[in-house]
C-alpha positions in Angstrom: 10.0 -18.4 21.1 13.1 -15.9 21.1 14.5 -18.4 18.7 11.9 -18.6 16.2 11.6 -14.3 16.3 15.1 -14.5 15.4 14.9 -17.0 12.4 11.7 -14.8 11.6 13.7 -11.4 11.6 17.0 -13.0 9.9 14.8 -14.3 7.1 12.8 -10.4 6.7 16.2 -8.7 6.2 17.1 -11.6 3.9 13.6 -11.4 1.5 14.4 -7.3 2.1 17.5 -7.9 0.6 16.5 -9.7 -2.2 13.1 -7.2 -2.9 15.7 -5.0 -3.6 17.9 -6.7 -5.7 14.8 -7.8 -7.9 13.8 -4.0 -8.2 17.1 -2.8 -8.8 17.3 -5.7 -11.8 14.2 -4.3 -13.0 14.9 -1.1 -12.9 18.3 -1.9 -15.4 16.5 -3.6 -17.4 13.5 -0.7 -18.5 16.7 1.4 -18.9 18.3 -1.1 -21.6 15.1 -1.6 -23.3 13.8 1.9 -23.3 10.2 1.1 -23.6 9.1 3.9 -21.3 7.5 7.1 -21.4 9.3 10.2 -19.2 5.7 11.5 -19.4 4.4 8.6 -17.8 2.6 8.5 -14.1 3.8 7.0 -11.3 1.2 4.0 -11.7 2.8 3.5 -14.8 6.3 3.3 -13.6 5.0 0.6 -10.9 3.5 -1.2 -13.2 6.6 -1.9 -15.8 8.6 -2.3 -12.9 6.3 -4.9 -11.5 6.0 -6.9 -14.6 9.8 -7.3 -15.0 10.4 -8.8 -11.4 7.8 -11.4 -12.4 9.3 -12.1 -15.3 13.1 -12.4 -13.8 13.9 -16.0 -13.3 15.4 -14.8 -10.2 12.2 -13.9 -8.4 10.9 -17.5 -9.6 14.0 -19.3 -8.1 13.5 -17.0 -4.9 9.7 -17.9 -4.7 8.6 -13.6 -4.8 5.9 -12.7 -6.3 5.0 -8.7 -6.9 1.9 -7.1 -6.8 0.6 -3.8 -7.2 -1.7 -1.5 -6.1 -2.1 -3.5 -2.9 -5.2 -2.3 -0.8 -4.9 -2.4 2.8 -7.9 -4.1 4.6 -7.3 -4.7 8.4 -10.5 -5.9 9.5 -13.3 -6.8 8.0 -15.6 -5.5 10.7 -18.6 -3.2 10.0 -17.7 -2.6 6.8 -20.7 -0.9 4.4 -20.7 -1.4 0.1 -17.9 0.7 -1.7 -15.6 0.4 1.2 -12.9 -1.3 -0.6 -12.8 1.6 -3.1 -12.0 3.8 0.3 -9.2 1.7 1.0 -5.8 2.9 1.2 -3.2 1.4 -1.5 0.5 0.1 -1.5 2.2 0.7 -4.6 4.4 -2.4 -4.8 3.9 -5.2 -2.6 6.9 -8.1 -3.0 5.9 -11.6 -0.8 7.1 -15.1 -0.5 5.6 -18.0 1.7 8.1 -19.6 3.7 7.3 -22.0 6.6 3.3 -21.7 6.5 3.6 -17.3 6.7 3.6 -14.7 4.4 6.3 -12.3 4.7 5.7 -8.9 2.4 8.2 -6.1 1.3 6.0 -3.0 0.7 7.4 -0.2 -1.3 5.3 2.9 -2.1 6.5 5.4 -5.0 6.8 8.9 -5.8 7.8 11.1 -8.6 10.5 13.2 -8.3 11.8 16.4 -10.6 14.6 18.6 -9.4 12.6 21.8 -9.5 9.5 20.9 -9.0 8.6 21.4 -5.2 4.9 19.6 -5.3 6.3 16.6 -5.8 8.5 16.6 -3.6 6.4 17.8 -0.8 4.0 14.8 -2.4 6.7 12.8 -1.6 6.8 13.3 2.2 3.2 13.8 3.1 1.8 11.1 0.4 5.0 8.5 0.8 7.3 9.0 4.0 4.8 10.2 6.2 2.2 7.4 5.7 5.0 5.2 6.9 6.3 6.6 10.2 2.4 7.7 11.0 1.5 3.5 10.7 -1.3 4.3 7.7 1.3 1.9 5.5 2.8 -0.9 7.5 6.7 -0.5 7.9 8.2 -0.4 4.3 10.8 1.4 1.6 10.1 4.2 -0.4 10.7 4.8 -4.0 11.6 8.0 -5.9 11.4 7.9 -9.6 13.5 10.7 -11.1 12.0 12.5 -14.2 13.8 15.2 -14.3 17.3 16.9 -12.9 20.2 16.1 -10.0 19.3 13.2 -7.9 21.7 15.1 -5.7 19.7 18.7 -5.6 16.6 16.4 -5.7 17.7 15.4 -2.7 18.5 18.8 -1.0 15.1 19.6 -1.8 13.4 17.0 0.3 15.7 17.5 2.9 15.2 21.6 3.2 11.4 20.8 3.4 11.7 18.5 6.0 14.0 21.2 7.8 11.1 23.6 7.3 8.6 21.1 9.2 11.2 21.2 12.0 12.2 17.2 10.4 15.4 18.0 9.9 16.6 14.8 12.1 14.8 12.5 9.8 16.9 14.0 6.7 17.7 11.7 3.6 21.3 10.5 4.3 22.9 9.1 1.3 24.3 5.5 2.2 26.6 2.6 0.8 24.7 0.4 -0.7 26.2 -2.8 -2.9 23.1 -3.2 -4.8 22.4 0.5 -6.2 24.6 3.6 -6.1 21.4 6.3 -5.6 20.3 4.7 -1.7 19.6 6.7 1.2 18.2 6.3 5.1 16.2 8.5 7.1 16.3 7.7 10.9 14.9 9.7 14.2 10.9 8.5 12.4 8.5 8.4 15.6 7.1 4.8 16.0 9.5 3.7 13.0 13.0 4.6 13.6 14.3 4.2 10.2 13.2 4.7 6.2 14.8 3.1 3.3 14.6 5.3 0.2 16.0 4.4 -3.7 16.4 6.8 -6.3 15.7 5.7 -9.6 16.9 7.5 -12.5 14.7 7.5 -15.3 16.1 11.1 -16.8 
């Protein structure tokens, strides 16, 4: 049994790995063909990104599928009609079947603007938080970057976290081979760690 939980965990960070690496080719690609909007809502962002990873001939070859929008049913006991319009959502959901399960990346999103300190509280309460409270099962957040210094952006998630007495689960940035703007958060009761990428859409 230890054996196959190994296997099992070596092949998450391995379909984590290449969740990323779909998401980070999507991402270049909106930038070289431009067809977005800096208006646009966070939905919309998802949405473009989503349709590029299923059209990359890499997430064919590596059997992954996105979806999004993802609602979030764990039982379906006493449930009454219009429940599933109650249900909680994922933004981006990234799966592939491998040896009779189905293993999921989840990824939820949030707009981000330098000077704008809604959406970056947004991005805490709405996006880290529903992580390291277990509302979202364990997963990666997004931030898409309208407008400003990813740097300062930054800054400003991690001085409101200091004011909530978070400053321990601060946005570190990190080396990452795949994309420049990555950070981790650590110290997350129940969680330990967040993954966050910055994209730049400026």
């Amino acid at each position: 049994m230890a054996l196959l939980t190994n296997i099992q965990d070596t092949f998450k960070k391995a379909l984590e790995k290449d969740c990323f690496e779909l998401l980070i080719n999507a991402y270049s690609q909106a930038l070289s063909e431009k067809k977005y909007q800096s208006g646009w809502y966070e939905n919309d962002f998802t949405e473009m990104l989503c349709c590029y990873i299923n059209s990359d001939q890499a997430s064919i070859d590596k059997e992954i599928t996105a979806i999004t929008e993802r609602k979030l049913l764990v039982s379906l006991n006493n449930q009454t009609k219009g429940y599933a319009d109650k249900l909680s959502r994922l933004d981006l959901v990234l799966f592939r079947i491998w040896s009779k399960n189905r293993y999921t990346c989840h990824m939820e999103a949030k707009r981000l603007k330098e000077k704008d300190s809604t959406l970056k509280r947004a991005y805490i309460n709405e996006g880290m938080d529903r992580f390291i409270s277990q509302k979202y099962p364990l997963g990666n957040m997004i931030g898409y970057l309208l407008e400003g210094n990813e740097q300062k952006t930054v800054e400003g998630i991690n001085k409101l976290l200091l004011s909530d007495g978070k400053s321990a689960e601060s946005l570190v940035s990190k080396t990452f081979p795949l994309h420049s703007s990555y950070y981790e958060s650590d110290n997350h009761a129940n969680i330990g760690q967040l993954k966050h990428i910055i994209l730049d859409f400026t």
